[in-house]
C-alpha positions in Angstrom: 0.0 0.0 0.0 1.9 3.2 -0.7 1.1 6.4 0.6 2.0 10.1 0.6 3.8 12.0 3.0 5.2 15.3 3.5 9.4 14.6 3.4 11.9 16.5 5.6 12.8 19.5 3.8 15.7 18.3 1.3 18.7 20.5 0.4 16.8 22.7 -1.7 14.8 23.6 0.8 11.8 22.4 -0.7 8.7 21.0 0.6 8.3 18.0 -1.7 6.3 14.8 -0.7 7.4 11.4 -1.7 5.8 7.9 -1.2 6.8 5.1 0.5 5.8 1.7 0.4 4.0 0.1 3.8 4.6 -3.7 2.7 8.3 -3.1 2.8 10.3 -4.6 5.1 13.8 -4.4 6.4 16.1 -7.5 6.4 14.9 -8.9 10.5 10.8 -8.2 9.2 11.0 -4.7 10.7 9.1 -2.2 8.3 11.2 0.4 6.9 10.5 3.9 8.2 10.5 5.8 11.8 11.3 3.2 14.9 8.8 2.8 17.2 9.6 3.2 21.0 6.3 1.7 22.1 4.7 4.6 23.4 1.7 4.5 21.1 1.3 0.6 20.6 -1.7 -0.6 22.9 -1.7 -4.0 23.7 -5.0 -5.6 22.0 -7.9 -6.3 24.0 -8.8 -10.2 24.7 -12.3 -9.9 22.4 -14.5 -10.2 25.3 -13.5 -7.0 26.7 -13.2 -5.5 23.2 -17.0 -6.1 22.6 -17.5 -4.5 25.9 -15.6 -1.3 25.2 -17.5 -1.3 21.7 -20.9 -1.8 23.3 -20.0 0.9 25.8 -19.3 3.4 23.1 -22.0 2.8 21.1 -24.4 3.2 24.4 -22.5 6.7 25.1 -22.9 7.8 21.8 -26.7 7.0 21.6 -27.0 8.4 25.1 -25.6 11.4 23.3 -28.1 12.1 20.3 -31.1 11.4 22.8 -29.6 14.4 25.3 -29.1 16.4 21.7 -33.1 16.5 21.4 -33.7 16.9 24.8 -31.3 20.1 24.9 -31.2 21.6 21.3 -33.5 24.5 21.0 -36.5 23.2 18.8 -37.1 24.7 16.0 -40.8 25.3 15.8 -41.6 25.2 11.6 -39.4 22.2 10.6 -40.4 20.7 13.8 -44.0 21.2 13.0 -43.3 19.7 9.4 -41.1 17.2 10.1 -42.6 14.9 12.9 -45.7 13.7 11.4 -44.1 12.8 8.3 -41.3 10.9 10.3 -44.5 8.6 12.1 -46.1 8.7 8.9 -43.0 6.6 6.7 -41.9 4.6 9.5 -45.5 3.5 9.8 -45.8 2.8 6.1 -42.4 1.2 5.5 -42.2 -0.7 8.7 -46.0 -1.8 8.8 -48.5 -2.8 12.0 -46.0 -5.3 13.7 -44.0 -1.8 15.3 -45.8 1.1 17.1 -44.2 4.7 16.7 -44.5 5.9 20.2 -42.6 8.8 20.1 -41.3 11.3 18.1 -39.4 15.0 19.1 -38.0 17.0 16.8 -35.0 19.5 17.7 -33.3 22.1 15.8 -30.8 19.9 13.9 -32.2 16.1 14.8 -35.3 14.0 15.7 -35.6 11.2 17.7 -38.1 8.3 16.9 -39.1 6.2 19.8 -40.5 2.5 18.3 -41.9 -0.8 20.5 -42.2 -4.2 18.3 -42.9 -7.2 20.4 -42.9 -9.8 18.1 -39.6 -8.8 16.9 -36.3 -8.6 19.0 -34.8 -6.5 16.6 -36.4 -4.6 12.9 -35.9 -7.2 10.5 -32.9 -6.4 8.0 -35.2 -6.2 5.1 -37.7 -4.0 6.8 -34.8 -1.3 8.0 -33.5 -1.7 4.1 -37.2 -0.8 2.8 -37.6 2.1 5.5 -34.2 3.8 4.2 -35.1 3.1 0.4 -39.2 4.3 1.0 -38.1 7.3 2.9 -39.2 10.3 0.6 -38.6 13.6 2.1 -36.1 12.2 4.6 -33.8 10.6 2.4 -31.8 13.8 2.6 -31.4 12.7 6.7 -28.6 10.1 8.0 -30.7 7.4 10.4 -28.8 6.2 13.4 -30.1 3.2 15.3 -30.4 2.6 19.1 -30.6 -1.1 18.8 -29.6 -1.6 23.1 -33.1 -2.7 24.0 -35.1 -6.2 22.2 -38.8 -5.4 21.5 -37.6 -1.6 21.1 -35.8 0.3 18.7 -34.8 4.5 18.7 -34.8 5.9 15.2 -32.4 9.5 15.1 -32.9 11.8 12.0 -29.9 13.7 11.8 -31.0 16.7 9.5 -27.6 17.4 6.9 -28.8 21.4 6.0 -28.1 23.8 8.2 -31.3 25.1 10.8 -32.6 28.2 9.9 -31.8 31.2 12.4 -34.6 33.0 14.1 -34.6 36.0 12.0 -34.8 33.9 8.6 -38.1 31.9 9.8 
C-alpha cells in the first residue's frame, strides 16, 4: 500500500512529498520507516472486553443524540413539518407489527421512539425498505439505538443547516 507524506525539507529547501511503500520490510521483518519506541502501541484487548468497550461506546454515543433533542432549542416550523411525516414513513415502510411511540424533533435532529414485540430487533429487510421508501427524509442520515429487544430509537440527523430565528 503506498502512501504520501510530506518529506523532511531536502537540500533545496523544498517541501516535496514522496511515497513510500507500507509492505516493505527491512532484512529482521521490521518495516522500513520511523522506529517505534512503544509509546503509542496498545496491547489488543482479549475480544471479550473489546465487545464490551465497543458496546460501551456505542451506548454513550446513543446516550448522546437522545440528550441532543432533549437540549437543542427546537425549531418550531421544521419541527411542526417534520414529525408527522417521520410517524407517517416509519409506519408505512415498517408496517403494524411496530408502534411509533414517540417522536421529538429539535433544531438539527429528531428522535423516533418505536416498540415491536414480536420482533427482538427490525428485521434487516424491513430497515433496508424504510431507508429506500423514505421520501422527504432521504436527505437525513438514520442512526439506530438497537440496546433494547422489542424496542428500537430511530435519530434523523437533518444534513442542512437550521434556519436562524430571524430567517423563519
Amino acid at each position: 500500500m503506498k502512501a504520501t507524506i510530506p518529506s523532511q525539507r531536502g537540500s533545496a529547501g523544498d517541501g516535496t512529498a514522496e511515497t513510500f511503500d507500507s509492505g516493505r520490510l527491512r532484512a529482521g521483518g521490521e518495516q522500513e520507516g520511523e522506529e517505534l519506541d512503544g509509546a503509542d502501541v496498545r496491547e489488543p484487548l482479549d475480544p471479550e472486553e473489546e465487545e464490551r468497550s465497543v458496546h460501551e461506546a456505542r451506548i454513550a454515543f446513543w446516550d448522546g443524540l437522545s440528550a441532543r433533542v432533549d437540549t437543542e432549542p427546537p425549531d418550531p416550523a421544521w419541527r411542526r413539518e417534520t414529525e408527522p411525516v417521520i410517524t407517517r414513513v416509519i409506519s408505512e415502510q415498517l408496517g403494524p407489527q411496530l408502534s411509533v411511540d414517540d417522536v421529538v424533533c429539535s433544531s438539527r435532529l429528531c428522535r423516533a421512539k418505536l416498540t415491536h414485540p414480536r420482533w427482538p430487533r427490525i428485521p434487516s429487510d424491513k430497515f433496508i425498505q424504510l431507508t429506500l421508501g423514505r421520501g422527504s427524509l432521504a436527505t437525513m442520515e438514520i442512526q439506530v439505538d438497537t440496546r433494547d429487544e422489542g424496542a428500537t430509537v430511530l435519530y434523523f440527523l437533518r444534513r442542512e443547516r437550521a434556519p436562524t430565528e430571524h430567517e423563519l
